[in-house]
MDAnalysis code that builds the backbone (N, CA, C; Angstrom):
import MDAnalysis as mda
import numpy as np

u = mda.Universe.empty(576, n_residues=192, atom_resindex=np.repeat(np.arange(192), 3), trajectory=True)
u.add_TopologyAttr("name", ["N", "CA", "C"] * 192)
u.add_TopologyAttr("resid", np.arange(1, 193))
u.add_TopologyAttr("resname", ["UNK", "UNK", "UNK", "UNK", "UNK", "UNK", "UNK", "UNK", "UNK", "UNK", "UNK", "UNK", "UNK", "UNK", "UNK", "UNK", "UNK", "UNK", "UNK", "UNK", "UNK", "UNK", "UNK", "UNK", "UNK", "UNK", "UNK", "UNK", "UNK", "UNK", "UNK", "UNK", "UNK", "UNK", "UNK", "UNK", "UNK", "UNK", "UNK", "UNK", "UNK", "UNK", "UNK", "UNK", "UNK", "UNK", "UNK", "UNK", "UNK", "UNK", "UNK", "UNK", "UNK", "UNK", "UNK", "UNK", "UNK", "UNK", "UNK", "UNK", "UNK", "UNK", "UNK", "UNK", "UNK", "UNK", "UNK", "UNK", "UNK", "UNK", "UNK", "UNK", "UNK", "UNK", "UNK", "UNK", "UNK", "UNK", "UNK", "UNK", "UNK", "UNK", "UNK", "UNK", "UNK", "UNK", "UNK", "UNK", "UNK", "UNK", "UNK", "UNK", "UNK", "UNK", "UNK", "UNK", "UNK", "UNK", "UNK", "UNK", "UNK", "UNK", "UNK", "UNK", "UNK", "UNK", "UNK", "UNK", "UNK", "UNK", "UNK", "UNK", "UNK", "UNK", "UNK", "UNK", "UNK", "UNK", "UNK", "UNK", "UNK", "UNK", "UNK", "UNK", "UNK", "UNK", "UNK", "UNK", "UNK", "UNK", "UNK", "UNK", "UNK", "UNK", "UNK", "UNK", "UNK", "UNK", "UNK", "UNK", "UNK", "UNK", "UNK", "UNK", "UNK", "UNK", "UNK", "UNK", "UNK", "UNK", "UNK", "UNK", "UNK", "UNK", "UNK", "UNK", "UNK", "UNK", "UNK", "UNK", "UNK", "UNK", "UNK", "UNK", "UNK", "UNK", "UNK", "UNK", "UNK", "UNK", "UNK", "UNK", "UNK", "UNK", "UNK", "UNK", "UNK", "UNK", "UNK", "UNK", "UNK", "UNK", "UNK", "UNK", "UNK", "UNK", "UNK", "UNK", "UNK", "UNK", "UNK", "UNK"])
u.atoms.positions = np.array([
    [0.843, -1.184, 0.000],
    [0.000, 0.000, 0.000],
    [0.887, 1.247, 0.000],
    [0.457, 2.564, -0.350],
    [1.056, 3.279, -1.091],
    [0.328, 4.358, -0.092],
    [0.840, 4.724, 1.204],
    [0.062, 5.901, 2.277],
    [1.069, 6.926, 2.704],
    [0.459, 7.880, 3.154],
    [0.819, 9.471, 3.388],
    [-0.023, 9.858, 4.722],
    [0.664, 10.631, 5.721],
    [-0.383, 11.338, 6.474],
    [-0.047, 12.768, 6.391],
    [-1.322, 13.084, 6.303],
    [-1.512, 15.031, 5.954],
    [-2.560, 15.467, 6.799],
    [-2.269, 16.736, 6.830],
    [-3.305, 17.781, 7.021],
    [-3.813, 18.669, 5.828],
    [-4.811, 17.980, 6.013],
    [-5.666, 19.077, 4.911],
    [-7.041, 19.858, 5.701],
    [-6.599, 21.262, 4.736],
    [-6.988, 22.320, 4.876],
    [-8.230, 22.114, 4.538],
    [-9.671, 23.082, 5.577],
    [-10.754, 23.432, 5.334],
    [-11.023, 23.778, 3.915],
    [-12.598, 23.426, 3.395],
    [-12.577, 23.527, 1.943],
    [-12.083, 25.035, 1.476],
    [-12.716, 25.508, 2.551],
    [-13.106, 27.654, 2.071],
    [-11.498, 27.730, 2.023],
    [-10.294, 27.058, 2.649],
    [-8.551, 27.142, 2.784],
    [-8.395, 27.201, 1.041],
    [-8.805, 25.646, 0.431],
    [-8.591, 25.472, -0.658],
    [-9.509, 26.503, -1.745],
    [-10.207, 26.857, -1.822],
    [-11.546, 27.449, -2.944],
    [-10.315, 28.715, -2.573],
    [-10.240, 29.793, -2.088],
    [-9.414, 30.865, -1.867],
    [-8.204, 30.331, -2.616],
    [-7.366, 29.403, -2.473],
    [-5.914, 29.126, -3.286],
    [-6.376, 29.010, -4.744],
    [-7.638, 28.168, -4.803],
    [-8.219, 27.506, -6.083],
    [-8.183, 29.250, -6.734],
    [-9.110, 30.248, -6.257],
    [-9.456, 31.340, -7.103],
    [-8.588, 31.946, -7.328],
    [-7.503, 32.222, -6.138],
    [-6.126, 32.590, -6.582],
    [-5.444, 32.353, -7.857],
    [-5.211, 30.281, -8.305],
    [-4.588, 30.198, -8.977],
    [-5.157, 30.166, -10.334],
    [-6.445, 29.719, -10.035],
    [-7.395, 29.218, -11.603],
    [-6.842, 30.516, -12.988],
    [-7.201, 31.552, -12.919],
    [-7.391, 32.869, -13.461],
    [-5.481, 32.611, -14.505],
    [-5.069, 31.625, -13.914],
    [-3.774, 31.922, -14.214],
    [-2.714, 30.369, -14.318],
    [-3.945, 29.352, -14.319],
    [-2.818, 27.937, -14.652],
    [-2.979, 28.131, -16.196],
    [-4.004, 28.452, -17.211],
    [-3.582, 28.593, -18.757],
    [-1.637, 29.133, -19.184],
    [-1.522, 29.620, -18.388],
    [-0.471, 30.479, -18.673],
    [0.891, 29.433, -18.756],
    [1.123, 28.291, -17.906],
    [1.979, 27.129, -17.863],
    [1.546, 25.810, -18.333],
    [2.293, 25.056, -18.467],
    [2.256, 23.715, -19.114],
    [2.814, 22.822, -18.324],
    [1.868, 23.068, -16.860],
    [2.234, 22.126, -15.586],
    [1.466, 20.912, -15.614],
    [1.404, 20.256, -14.898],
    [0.609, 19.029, -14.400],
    [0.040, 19.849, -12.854],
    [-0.989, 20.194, -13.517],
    [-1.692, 20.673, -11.960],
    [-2.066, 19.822, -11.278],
    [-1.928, 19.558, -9.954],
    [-2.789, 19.287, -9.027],
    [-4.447, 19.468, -8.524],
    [-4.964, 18.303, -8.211],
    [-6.057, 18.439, -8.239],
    [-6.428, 19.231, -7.257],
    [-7.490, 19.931, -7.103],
    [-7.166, 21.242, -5.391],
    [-8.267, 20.199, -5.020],
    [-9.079, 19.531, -4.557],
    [-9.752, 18.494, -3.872],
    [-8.781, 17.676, -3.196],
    [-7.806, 17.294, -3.895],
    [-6.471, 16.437, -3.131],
    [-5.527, 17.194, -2.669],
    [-5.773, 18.526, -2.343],
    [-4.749, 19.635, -1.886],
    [-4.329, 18.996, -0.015],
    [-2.887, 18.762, -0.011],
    [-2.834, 18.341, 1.745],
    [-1.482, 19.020, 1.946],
    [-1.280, 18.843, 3.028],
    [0.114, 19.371, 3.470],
    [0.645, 17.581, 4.060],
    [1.288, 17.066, 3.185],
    [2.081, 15.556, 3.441],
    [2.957, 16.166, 4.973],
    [2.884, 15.077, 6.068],
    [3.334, 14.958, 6.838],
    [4.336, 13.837, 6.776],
    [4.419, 12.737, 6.273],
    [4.867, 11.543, 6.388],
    [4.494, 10.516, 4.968],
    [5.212, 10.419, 4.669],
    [5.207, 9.070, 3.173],
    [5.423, 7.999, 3.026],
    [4.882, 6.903, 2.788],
    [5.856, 5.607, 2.600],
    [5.243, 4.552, 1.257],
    [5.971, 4.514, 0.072],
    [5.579, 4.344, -0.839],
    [5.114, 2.667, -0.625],
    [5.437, 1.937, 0.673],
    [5.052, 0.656, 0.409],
    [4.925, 0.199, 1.692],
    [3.509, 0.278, 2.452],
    [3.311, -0.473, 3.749],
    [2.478, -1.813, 3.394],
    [2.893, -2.601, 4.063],
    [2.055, -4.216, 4.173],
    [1.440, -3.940, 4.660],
    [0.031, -4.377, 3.968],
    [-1.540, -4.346, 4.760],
    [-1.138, -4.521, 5.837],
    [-0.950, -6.161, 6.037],
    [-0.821, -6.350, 7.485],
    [-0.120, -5.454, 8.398],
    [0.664, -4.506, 8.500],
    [1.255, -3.746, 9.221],
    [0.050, -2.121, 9.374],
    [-1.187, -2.111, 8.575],
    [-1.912, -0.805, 8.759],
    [-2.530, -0.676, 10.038],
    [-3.421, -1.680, 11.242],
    [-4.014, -1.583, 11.869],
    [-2.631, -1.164, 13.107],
    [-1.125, -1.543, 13.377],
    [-0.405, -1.029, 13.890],
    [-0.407, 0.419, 13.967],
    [-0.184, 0.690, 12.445],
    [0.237, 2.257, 12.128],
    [-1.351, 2.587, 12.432],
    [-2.450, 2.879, 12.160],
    [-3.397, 3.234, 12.364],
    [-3.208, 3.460, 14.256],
    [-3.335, 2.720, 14.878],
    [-2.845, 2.455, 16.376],
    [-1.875, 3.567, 16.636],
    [-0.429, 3.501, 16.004],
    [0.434, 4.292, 16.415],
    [-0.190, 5.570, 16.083],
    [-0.497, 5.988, 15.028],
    [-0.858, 7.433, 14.375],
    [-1.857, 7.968, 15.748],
    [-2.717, 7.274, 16.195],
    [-3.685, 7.993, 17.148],
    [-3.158, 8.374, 18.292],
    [-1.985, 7.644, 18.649],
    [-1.708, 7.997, 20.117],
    [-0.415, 9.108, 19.888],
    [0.152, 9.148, 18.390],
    [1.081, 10.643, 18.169],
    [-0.136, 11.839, 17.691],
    [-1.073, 11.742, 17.214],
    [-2.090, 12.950, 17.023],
    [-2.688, 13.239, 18.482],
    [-3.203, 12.412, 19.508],
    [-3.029, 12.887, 20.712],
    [-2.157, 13.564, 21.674],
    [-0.707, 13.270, 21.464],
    [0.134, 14.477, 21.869],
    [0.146, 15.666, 21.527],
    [-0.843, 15.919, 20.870],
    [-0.261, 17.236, 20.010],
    [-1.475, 17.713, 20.268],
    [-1.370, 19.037, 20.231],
    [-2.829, 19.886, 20.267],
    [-2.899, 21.001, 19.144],
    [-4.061, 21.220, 18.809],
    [-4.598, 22.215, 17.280],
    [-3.681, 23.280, 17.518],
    [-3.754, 23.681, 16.099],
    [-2.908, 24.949, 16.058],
    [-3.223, 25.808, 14.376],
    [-3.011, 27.166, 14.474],
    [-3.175, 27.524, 12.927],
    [-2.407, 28.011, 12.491],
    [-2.499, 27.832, 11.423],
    [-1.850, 27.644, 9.879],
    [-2.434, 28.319, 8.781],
    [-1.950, 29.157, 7.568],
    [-2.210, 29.490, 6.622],
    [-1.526, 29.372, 5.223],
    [-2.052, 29.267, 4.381],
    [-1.106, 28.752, 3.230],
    [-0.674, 30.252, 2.686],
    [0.516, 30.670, 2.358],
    [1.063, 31.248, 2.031],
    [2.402, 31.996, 1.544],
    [2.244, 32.265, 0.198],
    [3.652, 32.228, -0.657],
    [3.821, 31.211, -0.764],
    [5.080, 30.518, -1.642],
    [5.495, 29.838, -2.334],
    [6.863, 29.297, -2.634],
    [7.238, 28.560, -3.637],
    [8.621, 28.311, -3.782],
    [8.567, 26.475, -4.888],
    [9.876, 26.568, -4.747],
    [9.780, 24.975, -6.210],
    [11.151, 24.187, -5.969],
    [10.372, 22.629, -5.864],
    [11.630, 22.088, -5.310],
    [11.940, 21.287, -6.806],
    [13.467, 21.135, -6.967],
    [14.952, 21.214, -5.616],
    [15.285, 23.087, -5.777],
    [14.719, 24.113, -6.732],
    [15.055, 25.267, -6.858],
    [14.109, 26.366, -8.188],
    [13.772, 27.139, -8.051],
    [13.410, 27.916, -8.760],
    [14.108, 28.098, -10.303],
    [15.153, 27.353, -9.980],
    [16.042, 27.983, -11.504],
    [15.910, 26.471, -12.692],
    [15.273, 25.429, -11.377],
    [15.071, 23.768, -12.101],
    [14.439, 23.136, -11.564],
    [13.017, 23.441, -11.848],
    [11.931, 23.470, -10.715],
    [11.404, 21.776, -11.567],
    [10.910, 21.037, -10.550],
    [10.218, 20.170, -11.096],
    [8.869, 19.792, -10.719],
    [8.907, 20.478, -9.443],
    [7.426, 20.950, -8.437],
    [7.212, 22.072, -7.917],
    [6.113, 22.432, -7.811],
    [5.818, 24.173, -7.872],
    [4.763, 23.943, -6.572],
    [5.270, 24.657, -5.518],
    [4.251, 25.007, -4.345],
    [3.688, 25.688, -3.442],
    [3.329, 25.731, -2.457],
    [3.038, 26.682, -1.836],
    [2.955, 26.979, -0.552],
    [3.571, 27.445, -0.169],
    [4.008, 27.685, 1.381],
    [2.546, 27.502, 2.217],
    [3.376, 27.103, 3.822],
    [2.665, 27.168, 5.006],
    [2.941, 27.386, 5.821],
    [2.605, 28.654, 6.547],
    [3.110, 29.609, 7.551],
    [1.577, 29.684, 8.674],
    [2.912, 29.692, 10.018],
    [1.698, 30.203, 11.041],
    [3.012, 30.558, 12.427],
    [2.662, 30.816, 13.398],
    [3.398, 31.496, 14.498],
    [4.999, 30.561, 14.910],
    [5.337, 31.127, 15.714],
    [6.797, 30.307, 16.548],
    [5.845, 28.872, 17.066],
    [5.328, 28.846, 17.775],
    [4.247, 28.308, 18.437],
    [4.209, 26.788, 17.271],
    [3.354, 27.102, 16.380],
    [2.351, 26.393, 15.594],
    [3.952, 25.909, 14.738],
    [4.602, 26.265, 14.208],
    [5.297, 25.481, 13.244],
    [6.047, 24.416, 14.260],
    [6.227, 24.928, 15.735],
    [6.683, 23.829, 16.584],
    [5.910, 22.791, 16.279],
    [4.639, 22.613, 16.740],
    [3.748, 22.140, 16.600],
    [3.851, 21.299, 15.367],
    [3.707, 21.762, 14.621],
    [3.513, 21.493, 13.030],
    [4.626, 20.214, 12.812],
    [6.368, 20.840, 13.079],
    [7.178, 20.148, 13.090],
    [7.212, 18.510, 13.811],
    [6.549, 18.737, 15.099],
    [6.568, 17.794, 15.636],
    [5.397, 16.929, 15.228],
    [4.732, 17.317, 14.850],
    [3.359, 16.242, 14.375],
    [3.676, 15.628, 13.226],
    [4.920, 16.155, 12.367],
    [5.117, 15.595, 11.254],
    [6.176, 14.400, 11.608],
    [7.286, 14.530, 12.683],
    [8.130, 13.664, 13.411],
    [7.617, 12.815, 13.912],
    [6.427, 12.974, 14.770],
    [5.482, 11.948, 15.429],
    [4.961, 10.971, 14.680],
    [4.284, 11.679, 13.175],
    [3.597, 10.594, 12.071],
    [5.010, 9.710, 11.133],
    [5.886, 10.507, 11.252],
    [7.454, 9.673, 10.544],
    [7.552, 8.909, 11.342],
    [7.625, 8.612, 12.712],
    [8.102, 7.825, 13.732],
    [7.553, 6.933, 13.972],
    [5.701, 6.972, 13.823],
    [4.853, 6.265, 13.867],
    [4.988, 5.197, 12.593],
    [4.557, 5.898, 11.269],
    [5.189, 4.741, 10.175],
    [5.981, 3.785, 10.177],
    [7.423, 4.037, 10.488],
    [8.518, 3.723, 10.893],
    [8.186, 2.965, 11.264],
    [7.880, 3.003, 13.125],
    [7.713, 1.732, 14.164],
    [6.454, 0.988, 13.606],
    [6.086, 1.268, 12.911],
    [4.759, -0.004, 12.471],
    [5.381, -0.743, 11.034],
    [6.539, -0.513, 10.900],
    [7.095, -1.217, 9.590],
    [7.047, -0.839, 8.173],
    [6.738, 0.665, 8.119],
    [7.180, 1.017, 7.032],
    [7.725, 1.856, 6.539],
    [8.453, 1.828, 5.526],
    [9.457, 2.651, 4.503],
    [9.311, 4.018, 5.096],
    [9.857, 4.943, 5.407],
    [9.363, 6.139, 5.169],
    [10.068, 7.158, 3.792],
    [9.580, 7.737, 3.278],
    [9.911, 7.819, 2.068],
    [10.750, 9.751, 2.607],
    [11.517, 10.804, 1.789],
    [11.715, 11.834, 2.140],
    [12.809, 12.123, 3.348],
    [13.534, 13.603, 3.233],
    [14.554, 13.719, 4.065],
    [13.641, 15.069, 5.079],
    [14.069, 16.199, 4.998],
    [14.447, 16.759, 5.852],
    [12.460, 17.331, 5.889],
    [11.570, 17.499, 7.101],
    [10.060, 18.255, 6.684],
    [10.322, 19.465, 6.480],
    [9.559, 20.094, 5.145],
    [9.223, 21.385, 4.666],
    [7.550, 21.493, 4.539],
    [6.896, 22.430, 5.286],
    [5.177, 22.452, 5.564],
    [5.398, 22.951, 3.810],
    [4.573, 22.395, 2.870],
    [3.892, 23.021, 1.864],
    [2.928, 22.162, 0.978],
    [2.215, 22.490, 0.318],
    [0.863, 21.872, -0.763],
    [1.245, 22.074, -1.411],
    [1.718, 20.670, -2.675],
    [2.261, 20.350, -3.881],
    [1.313, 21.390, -5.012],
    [1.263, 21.936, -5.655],
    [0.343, 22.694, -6.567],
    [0.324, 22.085, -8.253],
    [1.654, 22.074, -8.451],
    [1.732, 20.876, -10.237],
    [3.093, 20.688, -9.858],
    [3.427, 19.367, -10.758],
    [4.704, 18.904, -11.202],
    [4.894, 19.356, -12.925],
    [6.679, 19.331, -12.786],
    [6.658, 19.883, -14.034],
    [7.641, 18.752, -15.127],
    [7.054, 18.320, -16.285],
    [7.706, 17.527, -17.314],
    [8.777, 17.575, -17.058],
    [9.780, 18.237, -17.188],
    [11.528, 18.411, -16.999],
    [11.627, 19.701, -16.348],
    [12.550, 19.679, -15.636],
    [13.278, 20.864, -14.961],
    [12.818, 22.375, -15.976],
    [12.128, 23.075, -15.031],
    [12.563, 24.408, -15.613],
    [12.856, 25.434, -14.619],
    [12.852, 26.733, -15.772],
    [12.927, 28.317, -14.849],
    [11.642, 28.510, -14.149],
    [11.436, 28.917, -13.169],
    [9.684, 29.381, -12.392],
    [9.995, 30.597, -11.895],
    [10.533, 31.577, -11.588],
    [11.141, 32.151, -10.599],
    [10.057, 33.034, -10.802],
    [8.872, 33.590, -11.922],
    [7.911, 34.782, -11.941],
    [6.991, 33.695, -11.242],
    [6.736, 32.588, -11.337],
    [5.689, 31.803, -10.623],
    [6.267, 31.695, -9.164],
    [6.797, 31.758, -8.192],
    [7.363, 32.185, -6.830],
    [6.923, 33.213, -6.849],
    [7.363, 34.360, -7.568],
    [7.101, 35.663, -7.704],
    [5.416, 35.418, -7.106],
    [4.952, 35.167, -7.958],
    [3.222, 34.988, -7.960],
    [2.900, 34.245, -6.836],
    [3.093, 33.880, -6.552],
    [3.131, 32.808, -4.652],
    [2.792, 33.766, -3.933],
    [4.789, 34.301, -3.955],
    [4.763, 35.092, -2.640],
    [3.852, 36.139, -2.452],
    [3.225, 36.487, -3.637],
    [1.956, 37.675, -3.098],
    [0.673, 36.950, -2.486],
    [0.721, 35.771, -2.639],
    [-0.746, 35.028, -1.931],
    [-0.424, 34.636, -0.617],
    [-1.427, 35.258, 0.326],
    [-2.045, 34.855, 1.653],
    [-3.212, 34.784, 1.835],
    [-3.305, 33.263, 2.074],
    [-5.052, 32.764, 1.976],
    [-5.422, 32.966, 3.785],
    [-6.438, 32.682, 3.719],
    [-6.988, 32.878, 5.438],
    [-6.321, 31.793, 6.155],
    [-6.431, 32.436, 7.400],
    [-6.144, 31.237, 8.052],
    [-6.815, 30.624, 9.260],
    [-6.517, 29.326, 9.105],
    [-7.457, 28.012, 9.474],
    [-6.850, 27.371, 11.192],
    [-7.578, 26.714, 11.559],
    [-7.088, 25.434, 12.699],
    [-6.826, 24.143, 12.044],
    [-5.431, 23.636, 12.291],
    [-5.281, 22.265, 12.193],
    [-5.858, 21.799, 13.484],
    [-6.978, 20.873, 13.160],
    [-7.554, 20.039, 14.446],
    [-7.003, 18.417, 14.125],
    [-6.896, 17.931, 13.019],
    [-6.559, 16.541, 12.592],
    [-5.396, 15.842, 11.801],
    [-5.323, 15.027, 12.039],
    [-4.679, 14.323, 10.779],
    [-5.469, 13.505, 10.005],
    [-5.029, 13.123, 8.837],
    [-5.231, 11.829, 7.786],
    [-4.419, 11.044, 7.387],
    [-4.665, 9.993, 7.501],
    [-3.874, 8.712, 6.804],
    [-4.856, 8.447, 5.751],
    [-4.299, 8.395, 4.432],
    [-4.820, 8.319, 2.947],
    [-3.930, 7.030, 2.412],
    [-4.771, 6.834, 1.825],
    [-3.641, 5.211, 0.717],
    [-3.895, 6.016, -0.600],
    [-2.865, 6.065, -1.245],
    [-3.112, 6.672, -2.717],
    [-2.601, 5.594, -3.693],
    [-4.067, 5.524, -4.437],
    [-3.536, 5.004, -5.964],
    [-3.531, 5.412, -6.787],
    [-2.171, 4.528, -7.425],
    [-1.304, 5.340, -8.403],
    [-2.185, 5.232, -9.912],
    [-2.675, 6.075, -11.208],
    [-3.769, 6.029, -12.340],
    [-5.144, 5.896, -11.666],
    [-5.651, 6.319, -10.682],
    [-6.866, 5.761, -10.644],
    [-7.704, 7.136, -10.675],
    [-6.928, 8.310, -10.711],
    [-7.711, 9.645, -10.870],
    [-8.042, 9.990, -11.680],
    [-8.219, 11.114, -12.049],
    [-8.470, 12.058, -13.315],
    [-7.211, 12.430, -13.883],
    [-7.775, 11.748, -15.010],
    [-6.311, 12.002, -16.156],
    [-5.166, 11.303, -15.666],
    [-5.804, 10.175, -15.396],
    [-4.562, 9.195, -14.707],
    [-3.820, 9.548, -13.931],
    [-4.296, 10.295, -13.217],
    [-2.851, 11.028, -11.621],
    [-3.563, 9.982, -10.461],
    [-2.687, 10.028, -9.436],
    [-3.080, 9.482, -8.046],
    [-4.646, 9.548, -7.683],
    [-5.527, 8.487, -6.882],
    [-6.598, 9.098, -6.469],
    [-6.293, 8.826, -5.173],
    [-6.578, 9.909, -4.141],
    [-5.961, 10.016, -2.705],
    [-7.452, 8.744, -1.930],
    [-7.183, 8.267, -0.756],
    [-8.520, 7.490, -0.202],
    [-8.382, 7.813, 1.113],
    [-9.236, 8.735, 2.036],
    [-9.317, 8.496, 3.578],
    [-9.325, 7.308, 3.923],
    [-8.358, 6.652, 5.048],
    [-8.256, 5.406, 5.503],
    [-9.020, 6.061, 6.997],
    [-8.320, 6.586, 7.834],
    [-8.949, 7.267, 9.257],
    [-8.251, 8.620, 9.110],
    [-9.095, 9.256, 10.059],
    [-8.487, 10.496, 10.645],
    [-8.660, 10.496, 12.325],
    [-7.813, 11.234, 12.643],
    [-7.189, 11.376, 13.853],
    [-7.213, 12.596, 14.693],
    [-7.842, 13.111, 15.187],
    [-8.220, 14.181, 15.844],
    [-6.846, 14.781, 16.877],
    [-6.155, 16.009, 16.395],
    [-5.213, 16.250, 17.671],
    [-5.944, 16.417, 19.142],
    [-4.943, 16.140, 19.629],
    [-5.121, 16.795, 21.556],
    [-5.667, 15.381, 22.243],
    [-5.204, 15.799, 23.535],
    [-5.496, 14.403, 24.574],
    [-6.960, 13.704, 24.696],
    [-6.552, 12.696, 24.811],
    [-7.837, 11.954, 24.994],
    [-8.549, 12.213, 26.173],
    [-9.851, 12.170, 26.591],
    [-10.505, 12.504, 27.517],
    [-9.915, 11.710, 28.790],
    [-9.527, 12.173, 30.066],
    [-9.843, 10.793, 31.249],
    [-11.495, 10.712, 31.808],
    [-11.129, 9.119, 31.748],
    [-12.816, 8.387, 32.041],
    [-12.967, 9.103, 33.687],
])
């Protein structure tokens, strides 16, 4: 299985990025992203054994319980590995000293969790951002950053996580189709 855990943003988060960008994807010859599958990836692993999901499911709840809500807004931009040979184009996520702690550690918690339930984790160092398109071969973007950094969408509460299994052709136009497996509510569990 082929899973990710993210936070994704309230719809009204996405429709605001969506109106932002719509007016202006004619202009490139990206592979856009679908904004319905818009998340902020916390954790990747291109290949968990079924049998190992009800673990990770297990682990994931008791690292989204350490952690408590916090907000976040998507804003500005940037393209990895660089603007000058961009092969993904995205878009920043910013919120206080506070919240990117936060942020950071919920993404360590869901890496750690994968991990100890037996699988791959895919990625090096966490950067908070929503993939927006991939691009055929390396290019220049640097007026599309440009165009980022002037967007600041509202901003939201992360209350949850998601664990999604994505398959690979099963979307529109043959891209990934993302699948809620569970979600995970931050902050402590009640005492009985």
């Amino acid at each position: 299985m082929r899973v990710f855990v993210a936070v994704v943003p309230p719809a009204e988060v996405l429709e605001d990025l969506e109106e932002f960008l719509e007016p202006r994807r004619e202009a490139a010859d990206f592979r856009w992203t679908v904004p319905d599958q818009w998340h902020l990836t916390l954790a990747f692993s291109p290949a968990l054994a079924e049998r190992h999901l009800d673990d990770l499911v297990e682990r994931l709840g008791r690292a989204a319980h350490r952690r408590t809500p916090f907000d976040l807004r998507i804003a500005g931009g940037g393209a990895f590995p660089g603007p000058d040979r961009a092969r993904v184009l995205w878009a920043g996520v910013e919120g206080d000293e506070a919240a990117r702690i936060e942020l950071d550690r919920l993404a360590t918690g869901a890496r750690a969790a994968a991990a100890k339930a037996g699988a791959e984790v895919d990625g090096g160092r966490f950067r908070a951002h929503v993939t927006l398109a991939r691009l055929g071969r390396p290019a220049e973007v640097s007026n599309w950053v440009r165009l980022l950094d002037a967007y600041a969408g509202p901003t939201w509460t992360a209350h949850e996580i998601t664990l999604f299994e994505s398959h690979l052709g099963e979307g529109p136009r043959r891209r990934p189709r993302h699948e809620a497996v569970e979600v995970f509510p931050l902050g402590r569990k009640a005492s009985a």
